[in-house]
LONU-630836 format. One record per residue: residue number from 0; residue in three letters; x, z, y of N, C-alpha, C in turn. Coordinates in nm, 3 decimals. Each point is the difference from the previous one (the first is absolute). Layout:
LONU-630836
roke;minu;n_x;n_z;n_y;ca_x;ca_z;ca_y;c_x;c_z;c_y
NUM;ALA;X;Z;Y;X;Z;Y;X;Z;Y
...
//
This chain:
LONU-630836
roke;minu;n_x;n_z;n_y;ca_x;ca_z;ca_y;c_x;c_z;c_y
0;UNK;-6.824;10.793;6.052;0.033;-0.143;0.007;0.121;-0.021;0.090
1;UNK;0.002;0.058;0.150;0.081;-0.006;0.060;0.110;0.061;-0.071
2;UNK;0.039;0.062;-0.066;0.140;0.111;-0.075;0.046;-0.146;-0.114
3;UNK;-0.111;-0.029;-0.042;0.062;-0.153;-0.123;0.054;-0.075;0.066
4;UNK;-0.026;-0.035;0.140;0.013;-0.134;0.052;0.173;0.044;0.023
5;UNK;-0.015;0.127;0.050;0.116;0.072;0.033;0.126;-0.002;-0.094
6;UNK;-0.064;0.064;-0.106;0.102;-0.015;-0.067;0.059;-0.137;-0.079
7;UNK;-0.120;-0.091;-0.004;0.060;-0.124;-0.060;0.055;-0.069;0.113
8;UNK;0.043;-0.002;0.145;0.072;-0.065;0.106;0.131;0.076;0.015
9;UNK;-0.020;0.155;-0.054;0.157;0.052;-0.026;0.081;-0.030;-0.132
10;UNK;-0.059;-0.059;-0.126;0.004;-0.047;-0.090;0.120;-0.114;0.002
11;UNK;-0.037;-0.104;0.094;0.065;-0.108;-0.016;0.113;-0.013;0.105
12;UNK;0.090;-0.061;-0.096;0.142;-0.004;0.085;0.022;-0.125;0.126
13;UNK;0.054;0.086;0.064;0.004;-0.092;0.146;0.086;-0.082;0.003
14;UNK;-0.016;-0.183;0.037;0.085;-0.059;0.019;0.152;-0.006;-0.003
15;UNK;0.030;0.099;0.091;0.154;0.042;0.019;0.055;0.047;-0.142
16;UNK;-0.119;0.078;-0.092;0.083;0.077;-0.090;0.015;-0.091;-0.103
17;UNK;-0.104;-0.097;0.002;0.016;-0.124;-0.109;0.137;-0.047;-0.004
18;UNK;0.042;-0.061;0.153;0.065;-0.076;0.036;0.149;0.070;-0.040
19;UNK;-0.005;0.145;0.017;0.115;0.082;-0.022;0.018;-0.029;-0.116
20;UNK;-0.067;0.023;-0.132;-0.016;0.058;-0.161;0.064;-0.186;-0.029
21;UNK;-0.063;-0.099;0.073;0.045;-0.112;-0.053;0.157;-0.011;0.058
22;UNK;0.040;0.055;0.088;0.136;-0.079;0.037;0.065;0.135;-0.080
23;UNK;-0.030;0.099;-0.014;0.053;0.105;-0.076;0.087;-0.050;-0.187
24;UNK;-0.131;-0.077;-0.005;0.000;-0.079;-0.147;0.143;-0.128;0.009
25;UNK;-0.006;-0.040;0.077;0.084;-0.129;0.056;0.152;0.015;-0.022
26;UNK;0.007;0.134;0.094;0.123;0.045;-0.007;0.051;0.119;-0.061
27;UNK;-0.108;0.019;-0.095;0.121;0.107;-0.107;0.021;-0.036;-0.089
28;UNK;0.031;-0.143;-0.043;0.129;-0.033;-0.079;0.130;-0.025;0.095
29;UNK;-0.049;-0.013;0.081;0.128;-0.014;0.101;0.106;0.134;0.026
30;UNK;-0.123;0.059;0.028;0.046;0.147;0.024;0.090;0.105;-0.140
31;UNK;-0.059;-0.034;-0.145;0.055;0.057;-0.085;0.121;-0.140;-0.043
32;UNK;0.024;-0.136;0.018;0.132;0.018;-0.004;0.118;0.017;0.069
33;UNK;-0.066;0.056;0.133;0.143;0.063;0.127;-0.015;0.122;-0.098
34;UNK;-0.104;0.085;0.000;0.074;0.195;-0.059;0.122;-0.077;-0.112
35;UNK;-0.018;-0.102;-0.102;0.074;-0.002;-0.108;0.106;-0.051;0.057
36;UNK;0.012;-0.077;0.099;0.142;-0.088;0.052;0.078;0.147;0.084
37;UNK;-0.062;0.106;0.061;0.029;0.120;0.069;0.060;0.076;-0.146
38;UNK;-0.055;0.019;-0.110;0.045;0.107;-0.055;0.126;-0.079;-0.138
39;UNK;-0.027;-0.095;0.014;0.084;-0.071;-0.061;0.168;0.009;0.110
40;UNK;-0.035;-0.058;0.112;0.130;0.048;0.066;0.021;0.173;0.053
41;UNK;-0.051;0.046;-0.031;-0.004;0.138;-0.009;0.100;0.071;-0.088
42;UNK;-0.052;-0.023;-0.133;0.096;-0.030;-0.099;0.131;-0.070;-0.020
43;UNK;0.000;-0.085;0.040;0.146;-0.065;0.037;0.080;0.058;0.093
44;UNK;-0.038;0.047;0.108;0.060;0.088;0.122;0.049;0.110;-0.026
45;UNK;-0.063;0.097;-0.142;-0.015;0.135;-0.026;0.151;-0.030;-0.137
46;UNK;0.008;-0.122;-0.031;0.030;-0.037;-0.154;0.001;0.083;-0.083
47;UNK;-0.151;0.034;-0.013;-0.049;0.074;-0.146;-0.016;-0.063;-0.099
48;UNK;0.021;-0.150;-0.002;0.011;-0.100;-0.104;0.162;-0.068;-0.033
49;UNK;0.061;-0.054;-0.050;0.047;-0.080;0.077;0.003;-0.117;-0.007
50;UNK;0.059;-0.087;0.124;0.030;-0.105;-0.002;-0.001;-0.124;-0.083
51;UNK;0.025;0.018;-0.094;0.042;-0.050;-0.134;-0.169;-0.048;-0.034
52;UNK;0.002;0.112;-0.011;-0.177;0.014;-0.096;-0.102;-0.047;0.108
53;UNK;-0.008;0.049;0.116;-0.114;-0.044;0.098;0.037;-0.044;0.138
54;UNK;0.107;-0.109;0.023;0.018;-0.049;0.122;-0.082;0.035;0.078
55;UNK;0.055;0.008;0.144;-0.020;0.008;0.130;-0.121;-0.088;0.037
56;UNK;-0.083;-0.022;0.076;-0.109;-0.083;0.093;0.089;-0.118;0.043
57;UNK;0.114;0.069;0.087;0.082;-0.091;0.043;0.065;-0.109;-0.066
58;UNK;0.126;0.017;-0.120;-0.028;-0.028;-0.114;-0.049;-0.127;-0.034
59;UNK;-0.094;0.056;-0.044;-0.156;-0.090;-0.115;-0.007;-0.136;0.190
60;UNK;-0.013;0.098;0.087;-0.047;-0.160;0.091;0.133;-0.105;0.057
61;UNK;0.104;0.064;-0.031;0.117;-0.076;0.018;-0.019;-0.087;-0.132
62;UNK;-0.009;0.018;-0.140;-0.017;-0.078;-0.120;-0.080;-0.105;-0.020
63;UNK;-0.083;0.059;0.119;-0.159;-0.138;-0.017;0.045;-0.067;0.121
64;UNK;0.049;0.006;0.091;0.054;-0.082;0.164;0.066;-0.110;-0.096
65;UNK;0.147;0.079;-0.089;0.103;-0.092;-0.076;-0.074;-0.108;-0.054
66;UNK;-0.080;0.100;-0.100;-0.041;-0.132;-0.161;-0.090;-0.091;0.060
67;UNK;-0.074;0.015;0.144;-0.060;-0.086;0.087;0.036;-0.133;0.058
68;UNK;0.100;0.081;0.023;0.107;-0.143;0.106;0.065;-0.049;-0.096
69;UNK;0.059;0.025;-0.126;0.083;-0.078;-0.063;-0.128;-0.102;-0.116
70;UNK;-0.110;0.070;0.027;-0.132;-0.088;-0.098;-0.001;0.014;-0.131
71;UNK;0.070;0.147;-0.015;-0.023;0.068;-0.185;-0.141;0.043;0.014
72;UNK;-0.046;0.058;0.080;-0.124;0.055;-0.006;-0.114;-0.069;-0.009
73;UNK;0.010;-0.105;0.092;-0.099;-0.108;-0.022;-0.008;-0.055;-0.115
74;UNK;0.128;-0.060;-0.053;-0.018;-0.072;-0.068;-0.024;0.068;-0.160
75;UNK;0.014;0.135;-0.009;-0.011;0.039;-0.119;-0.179;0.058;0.003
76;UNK;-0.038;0.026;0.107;-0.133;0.039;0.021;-0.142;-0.114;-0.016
77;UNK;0.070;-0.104;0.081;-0.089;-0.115;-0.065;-0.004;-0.063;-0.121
78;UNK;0.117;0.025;-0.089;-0.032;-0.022;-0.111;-0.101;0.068;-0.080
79;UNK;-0.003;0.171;0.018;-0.074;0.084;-0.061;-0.145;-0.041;0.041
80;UNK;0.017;-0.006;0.115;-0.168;0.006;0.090;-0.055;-0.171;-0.113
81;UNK;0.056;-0.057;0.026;-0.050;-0.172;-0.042;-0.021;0.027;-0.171
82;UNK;0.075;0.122;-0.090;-0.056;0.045;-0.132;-0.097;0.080;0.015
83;UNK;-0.012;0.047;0.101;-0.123;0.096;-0.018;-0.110;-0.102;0.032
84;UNK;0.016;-0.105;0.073;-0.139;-0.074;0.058;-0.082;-0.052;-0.117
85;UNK;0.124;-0.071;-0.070;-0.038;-0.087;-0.149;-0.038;0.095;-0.108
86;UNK;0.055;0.122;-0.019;-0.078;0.075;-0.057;-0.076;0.054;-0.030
87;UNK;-0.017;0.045;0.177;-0.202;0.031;0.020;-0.082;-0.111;-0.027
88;UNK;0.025;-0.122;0.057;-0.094;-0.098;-0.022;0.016;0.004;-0.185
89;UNK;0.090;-0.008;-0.074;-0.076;-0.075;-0.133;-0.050;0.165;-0.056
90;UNK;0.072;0.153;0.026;-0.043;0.059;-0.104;-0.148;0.038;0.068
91;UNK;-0.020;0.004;0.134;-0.162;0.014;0.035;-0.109;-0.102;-0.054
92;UNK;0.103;-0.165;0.016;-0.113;-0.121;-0.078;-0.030;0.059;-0.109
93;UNK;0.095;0.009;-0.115;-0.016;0.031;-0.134;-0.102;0.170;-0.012
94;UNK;-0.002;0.077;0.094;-0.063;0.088;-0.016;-0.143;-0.041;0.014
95;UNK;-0.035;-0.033;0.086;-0.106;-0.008;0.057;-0.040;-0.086;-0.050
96;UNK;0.004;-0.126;-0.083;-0.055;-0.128;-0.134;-0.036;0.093;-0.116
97;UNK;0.109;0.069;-0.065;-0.012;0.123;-0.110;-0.109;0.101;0.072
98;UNK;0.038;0.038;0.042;-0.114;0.108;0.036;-0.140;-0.032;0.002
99;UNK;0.003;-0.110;0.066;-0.157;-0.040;0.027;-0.072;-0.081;-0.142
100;UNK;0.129;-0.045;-0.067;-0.072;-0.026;-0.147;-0.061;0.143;-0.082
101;UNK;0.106;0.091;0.022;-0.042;0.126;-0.094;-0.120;0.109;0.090
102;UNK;-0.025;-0.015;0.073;-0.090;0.026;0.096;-0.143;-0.106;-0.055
103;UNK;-0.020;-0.107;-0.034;-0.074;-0.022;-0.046;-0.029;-0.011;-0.186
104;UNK;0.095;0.003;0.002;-0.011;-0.035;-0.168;0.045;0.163;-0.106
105;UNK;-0.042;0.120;-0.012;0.071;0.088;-0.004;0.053;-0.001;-0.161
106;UNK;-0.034;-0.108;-0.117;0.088;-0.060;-0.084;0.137;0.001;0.047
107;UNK;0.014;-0.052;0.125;0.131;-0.052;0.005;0.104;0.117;0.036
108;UNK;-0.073;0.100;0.080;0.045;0.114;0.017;0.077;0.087;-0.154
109;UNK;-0.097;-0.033;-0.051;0.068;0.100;-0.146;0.093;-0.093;-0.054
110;UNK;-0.016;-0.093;-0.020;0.133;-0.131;-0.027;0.159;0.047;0.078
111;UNK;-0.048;-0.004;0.095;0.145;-0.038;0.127;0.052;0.158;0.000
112;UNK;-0.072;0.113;0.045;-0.001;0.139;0.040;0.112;0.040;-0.077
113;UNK;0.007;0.013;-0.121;0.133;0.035;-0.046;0.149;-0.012;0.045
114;UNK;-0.001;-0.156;-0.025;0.091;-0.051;0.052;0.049;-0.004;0.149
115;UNK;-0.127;0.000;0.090;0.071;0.033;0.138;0.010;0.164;0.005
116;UNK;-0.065;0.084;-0.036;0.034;0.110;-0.011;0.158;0.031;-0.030
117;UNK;-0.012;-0.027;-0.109;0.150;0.029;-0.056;0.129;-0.048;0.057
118;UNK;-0.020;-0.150;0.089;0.121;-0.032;0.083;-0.045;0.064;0.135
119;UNK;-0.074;0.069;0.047;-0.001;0.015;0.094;0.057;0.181;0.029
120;UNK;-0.056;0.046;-0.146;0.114;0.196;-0.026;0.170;-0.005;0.013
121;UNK;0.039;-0.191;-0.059;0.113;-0.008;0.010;0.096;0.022;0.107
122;UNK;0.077;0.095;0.086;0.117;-0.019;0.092;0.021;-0.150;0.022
123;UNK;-0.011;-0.012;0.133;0.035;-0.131;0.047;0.110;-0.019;-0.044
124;UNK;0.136;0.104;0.025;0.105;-0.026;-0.035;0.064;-0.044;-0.164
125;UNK;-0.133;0.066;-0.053;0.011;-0.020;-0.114;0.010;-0.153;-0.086
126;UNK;-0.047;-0.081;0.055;0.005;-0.172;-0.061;0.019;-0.082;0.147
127;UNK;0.018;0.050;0.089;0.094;-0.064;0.091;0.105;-0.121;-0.021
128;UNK;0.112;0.089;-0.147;0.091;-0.056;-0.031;-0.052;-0.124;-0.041
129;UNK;-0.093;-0.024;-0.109;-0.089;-0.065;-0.090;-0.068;-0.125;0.134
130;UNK;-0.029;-0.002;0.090;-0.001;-0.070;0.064;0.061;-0.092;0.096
131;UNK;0.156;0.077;0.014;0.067;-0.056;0.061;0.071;-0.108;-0.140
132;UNK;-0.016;0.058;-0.109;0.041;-0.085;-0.128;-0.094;-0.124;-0.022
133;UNK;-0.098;0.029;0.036;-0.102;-0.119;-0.003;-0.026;-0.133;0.096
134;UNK;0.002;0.062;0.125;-0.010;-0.050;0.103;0.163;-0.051;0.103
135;UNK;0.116;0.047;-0.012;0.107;-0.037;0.021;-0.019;0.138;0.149
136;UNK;0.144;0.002;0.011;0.037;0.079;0.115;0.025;-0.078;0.108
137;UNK;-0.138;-0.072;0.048;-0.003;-0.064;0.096;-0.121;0.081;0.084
138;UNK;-0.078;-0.046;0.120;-0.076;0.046;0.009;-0.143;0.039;-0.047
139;UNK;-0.048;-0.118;-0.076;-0.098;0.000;-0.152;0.011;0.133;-0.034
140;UNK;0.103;0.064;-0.074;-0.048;0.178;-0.044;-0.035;0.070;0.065
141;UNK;-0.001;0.001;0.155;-0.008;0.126;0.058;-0.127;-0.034;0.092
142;UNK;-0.039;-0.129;-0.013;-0.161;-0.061;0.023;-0.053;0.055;-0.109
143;UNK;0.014;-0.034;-0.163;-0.059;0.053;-0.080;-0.038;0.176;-0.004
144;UNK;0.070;0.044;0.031;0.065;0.162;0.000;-0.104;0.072;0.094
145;UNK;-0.002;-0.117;0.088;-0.144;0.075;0.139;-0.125;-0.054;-0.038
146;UNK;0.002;-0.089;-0.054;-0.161;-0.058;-0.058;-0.005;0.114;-0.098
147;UNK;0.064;0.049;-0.098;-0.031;0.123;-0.071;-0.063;0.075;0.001
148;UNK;0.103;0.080;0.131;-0.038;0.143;0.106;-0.085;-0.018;0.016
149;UNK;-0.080;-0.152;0.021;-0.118;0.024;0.149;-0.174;-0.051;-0.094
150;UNK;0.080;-0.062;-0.136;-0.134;-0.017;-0.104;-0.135;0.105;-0.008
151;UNK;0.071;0.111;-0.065;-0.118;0.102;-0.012;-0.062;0.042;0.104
152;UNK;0.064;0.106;0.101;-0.094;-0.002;0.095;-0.142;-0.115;0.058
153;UNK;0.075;-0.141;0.021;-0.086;-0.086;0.027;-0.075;0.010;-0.076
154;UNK;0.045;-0.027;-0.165;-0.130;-0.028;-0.094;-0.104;0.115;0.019
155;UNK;0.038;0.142;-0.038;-0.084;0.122;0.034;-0.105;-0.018;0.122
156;UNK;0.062;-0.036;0.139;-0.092;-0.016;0.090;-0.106;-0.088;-0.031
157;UNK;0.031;-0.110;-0.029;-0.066;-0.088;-0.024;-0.127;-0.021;-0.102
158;UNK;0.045;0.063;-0.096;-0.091;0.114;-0.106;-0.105;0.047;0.056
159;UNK;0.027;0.072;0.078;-0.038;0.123;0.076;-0.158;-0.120;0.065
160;UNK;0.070;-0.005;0.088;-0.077;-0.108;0.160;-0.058;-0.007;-0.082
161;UNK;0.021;-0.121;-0.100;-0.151;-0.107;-0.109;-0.097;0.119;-0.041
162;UNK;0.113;0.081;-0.092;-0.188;0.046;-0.059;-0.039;0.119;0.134
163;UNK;0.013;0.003;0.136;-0.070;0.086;-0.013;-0.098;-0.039;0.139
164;UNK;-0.037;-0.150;-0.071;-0.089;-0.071;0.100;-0.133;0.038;-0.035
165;UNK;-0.081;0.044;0.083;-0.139;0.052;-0.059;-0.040;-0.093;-0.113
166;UNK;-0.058;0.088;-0.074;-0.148;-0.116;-0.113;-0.111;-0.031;0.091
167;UNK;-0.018;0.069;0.104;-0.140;-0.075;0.071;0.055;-0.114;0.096
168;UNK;0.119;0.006;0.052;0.014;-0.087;0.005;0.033;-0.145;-0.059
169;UNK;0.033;0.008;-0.109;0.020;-0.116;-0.064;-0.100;-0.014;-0.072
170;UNK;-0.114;0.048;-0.014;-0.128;-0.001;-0.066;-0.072;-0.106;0.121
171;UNK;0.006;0.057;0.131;-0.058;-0.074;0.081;0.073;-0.181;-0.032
172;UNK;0.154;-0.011;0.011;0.093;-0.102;0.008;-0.093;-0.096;-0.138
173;UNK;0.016;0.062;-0.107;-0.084;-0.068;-0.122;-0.153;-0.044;0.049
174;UNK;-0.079;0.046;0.057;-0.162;-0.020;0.039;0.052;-0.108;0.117
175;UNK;0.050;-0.025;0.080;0.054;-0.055;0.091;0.087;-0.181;-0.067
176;UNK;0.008;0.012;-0.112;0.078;-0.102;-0.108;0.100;-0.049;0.088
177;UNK;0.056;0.081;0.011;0.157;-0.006;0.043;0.098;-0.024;-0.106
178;UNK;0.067;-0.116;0.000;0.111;-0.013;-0.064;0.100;0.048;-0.034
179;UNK;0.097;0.029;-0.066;0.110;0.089;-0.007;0.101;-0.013;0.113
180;UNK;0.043;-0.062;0.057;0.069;-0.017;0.089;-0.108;0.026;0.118
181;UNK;-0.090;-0.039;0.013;-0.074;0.066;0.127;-0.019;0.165;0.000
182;UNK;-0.020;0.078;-0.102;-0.014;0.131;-0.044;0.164;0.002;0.025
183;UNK;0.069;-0.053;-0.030;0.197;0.072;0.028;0.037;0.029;0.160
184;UNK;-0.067;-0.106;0.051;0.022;-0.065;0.174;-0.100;0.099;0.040
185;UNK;-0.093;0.030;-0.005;-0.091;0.040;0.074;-0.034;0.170;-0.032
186;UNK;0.044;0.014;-0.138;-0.056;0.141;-0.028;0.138;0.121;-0.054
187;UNK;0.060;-0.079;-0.081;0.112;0.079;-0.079;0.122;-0.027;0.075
188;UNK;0.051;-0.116;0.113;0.120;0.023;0.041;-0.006;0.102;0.132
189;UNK;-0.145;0.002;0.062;0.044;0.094;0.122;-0.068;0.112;-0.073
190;UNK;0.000;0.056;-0.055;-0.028;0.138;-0.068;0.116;0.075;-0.060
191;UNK;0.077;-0.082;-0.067;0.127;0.005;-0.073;0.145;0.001;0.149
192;UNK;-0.047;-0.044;0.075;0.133;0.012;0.084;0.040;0.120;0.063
193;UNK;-0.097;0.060;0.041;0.074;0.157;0.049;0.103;0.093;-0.076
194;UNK;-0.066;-0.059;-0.159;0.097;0.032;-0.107;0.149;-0.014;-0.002
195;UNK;-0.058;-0.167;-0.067;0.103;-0.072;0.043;0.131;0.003;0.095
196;UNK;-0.068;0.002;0.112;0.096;0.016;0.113;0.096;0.120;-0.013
197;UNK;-0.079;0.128;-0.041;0.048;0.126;-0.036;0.110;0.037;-0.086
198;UNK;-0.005;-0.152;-0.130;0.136;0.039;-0.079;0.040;-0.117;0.073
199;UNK;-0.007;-0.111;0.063;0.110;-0.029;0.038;0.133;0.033;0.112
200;UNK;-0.065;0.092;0.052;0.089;0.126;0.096;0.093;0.081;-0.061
201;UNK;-0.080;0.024;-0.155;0.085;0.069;-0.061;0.123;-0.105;-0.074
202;UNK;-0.071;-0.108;-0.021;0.142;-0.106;-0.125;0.078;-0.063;0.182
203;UNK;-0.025;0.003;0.102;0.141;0.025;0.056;0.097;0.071;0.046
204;UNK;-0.050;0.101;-0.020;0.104;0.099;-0.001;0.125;0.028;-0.133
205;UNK;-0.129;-0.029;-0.102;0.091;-0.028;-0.160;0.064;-0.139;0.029
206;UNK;0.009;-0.079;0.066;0.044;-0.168;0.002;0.171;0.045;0.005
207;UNK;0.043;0.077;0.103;0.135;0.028;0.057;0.053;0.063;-0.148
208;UNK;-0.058;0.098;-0.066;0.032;0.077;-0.107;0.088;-0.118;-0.093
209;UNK;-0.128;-0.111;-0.067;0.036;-0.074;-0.089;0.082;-0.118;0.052
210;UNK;0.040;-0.038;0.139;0.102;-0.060;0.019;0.141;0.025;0.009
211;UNK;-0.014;0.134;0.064;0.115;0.090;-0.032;0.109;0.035;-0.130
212;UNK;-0.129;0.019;-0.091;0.022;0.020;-0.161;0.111;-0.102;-0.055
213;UNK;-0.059;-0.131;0.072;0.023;-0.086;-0.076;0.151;-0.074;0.029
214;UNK;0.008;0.055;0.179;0.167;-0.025;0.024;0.047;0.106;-0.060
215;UNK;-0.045;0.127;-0.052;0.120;0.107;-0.038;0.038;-0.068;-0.135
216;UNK;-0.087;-0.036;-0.017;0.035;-0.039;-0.213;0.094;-0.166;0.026
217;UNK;-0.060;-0.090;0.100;0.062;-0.155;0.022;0.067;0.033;0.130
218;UNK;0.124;0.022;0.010;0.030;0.019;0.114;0.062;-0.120;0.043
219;UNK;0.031;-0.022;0.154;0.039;-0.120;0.012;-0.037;0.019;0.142
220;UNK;-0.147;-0.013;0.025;-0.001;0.011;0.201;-0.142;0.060;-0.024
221;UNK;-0.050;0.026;0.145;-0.106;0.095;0.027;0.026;0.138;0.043
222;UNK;-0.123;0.063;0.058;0.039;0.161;0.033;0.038;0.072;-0.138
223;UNK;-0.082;-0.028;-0.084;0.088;0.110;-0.110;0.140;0.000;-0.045
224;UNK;0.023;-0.144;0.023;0.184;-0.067;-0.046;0.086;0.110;0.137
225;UNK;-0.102;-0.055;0.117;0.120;0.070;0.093;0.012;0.164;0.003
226;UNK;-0.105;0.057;-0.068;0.015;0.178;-0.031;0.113;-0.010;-0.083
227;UNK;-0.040;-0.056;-0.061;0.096;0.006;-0.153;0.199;-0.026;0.095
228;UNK;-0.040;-0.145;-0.007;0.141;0.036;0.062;0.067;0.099;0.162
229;UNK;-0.102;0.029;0.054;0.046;0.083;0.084;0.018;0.168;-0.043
230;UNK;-0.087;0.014;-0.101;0.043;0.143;-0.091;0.157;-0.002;-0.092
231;UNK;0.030;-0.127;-0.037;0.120;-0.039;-0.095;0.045;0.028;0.132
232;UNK;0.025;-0.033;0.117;0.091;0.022;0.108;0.041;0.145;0.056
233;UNK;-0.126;0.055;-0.048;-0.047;0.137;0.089;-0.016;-0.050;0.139
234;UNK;-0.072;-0.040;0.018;-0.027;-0.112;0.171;-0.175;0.094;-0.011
235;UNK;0.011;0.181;-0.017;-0.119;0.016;0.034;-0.103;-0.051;0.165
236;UNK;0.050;-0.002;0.119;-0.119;-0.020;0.076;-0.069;-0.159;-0.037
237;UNK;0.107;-0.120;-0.046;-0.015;-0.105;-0.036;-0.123;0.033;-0.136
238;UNK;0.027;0.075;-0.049;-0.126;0.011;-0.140;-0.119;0.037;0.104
239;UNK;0.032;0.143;0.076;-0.112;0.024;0.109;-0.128;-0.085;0.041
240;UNK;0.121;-0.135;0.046;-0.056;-0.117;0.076;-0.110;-0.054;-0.087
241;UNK;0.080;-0.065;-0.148;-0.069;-0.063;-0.021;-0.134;0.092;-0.092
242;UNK;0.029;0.088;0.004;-0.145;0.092;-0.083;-0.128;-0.012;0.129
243;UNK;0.055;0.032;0.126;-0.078;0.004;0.119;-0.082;-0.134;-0.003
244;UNK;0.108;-0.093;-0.044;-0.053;-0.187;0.026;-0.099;0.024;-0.074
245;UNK;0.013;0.032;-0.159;-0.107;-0.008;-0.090;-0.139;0.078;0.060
246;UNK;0.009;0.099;0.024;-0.126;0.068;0.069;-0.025;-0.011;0.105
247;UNK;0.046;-0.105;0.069;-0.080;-0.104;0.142;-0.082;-0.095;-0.078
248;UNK;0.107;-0.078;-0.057;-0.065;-0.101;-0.039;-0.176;0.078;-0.115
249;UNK;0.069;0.089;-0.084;-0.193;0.002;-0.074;-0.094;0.036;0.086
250;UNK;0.073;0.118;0.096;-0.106;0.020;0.150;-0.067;-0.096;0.098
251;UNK;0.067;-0.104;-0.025;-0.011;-0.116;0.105;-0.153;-0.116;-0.136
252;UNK;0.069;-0.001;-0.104;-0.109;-0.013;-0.053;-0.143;0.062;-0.045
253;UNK;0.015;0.121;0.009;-0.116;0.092;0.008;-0.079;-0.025;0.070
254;UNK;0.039;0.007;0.102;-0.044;-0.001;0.167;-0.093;-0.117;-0.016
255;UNK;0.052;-0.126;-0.015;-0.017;-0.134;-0.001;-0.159;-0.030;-0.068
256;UNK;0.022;0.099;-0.123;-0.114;0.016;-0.116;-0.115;0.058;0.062
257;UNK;0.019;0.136;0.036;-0.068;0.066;0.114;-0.109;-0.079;0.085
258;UNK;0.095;-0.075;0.056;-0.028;-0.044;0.119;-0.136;-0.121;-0.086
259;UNK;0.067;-0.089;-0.049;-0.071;-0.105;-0.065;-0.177;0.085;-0.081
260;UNK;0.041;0.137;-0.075;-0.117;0.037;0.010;-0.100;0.058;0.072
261;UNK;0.069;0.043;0.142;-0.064;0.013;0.090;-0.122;-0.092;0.041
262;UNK;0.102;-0.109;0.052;-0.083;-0.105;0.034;-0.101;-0.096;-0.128
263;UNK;-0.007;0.035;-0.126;-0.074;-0.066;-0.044;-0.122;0.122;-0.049
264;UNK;0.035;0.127;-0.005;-0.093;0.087;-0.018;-0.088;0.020;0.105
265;UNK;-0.006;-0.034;0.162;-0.046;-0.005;0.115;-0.143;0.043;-0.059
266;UNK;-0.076;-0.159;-0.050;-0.118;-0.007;-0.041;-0.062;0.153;-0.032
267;UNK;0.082;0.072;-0.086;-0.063;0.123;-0.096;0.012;0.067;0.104
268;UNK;0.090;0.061;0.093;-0.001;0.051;0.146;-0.117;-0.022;0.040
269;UNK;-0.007;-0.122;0.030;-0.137;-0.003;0.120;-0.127;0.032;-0.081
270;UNK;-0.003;-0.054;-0.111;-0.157;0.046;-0.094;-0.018;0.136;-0.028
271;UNK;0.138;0.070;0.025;-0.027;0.157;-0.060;-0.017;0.099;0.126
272;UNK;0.024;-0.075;0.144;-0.023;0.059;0.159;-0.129;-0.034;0.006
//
């Protein structure tokens, strides 16, 4: 007895090491993008690349100081970010209405399935054009362009969550004469959200994709307009910049998503401790 007690008190990790493993976690994203900012100017120092092709550190942060202070950066970044917002919101609405119809009705599934199937094998780039023809080369296409990107996934999740709410539980919800909307509120929307939440992490990261798309094909302003014309320039650390902008900004929305399911998954945390 004494040797169990023994070994299950050497078993468990001591405070300190918790505390280590968590700040360990904290900071190694930090830590792996100094090695890349180190071997990136490594490379530049050595010029086993050149110049041309993979600007300097130095460079790329003189380009973002510039396009800062003169307000290219801003102002071409908030345009993208403000298409990606409107995009997530309608192509997640529209997912998640669709989904939850074909999630219950699986008629409707064999109806629709084709057809979203088949635009969804399509290359974004592929009817891009077709939308900017439809919608005008204003910002409208490249809202449309990210509601696209960000349709299926949502709908799929959403799929997903509904049916795979127990039958005993909604057996109970029926004996209980729960209404449909009381069974949505009470049984199928917090069952369905871990899902949920899950592709929507993923349709923002696709959000930047299909806004992007949509300045390369409508050019005019935005981060993709300013690649575009800073590649017509050869203004590589300026392309640098704004590729970097784009992958703050979907990181910054990730995070955001993250975070939001953090705090609403709590509940399943504490019921599953």
């Amino acid at each position: 007895m004494q040797q169990k007690n023994k070994f299950s008190t050497g078993s468990r990790r001591s405070p300190a090491g918790v505390n280590r493993g968590a700040l360990l976690r904290r900071v190694s994203p930090f830590l792996t993008i100094a090695c890349l900012l180190l071997l990136w100017q490594w490379i530049s120092a050595r010029e086993l690349i050149s110049h041309i092709l993979v600007p300097p550190p130095a460079e790329v942060y003189l380009a973002f100081i510039d396009s800062l202070v003169d307000g290219t950066l801003l102002k071409h970044a908030s345009i993208t970010l403000e298409e990606m917002i409107y995009g997530l919101a309608l192509g997640v609405g529209i997912g998640l209405i669709i989904g939850y119809a074909i999630a219950k009705a699986p008629l409707l599934e064999n109806i629709l399935s084709p057809v979203i199937v088949a635009f969804q094998s399509t290359p974004i780039v592929a009817y891009a054009p077709l939308l900017v023809i439809w919608f005008g080369s204003g910002p409208a296409s490249k809202v449309v362009t990210t509601a696209v990107i960000v349709f299926f996934p949502t709908l799929v999740n959403a799929i997903v969550g509904i049916r795979s709410v127990s039958p005993n539980l909604r057996d109970m919800m029926r004996s209980l004469k729960a209404g449909r909307w009381q069974t949505f509120r009470h049984l199928e929307a917090p069952s369905a959200l871990p899902v949920v939440l899950a592709g929507l992490k993923t349709s923002t990261t696709l959000a930047v994709i299909g806004a992007v798309v949509g300045e390369f094909v409508s050019q005019g302003s935005g981060l993709g307009y300013l690649v575009t014309s800073a590649r017509n320039l050869y203004d590589t650390p300026l392309v640098v910049v704004a590729v970097l902008t784009m992958t703050s900004i979907s990181l910054s929305l990730y995070g955001f998503v993250a975070y939001v399911e953090w705090r609403f998954l709590l509940w399943q945390r504490r019921s599953s401790s």
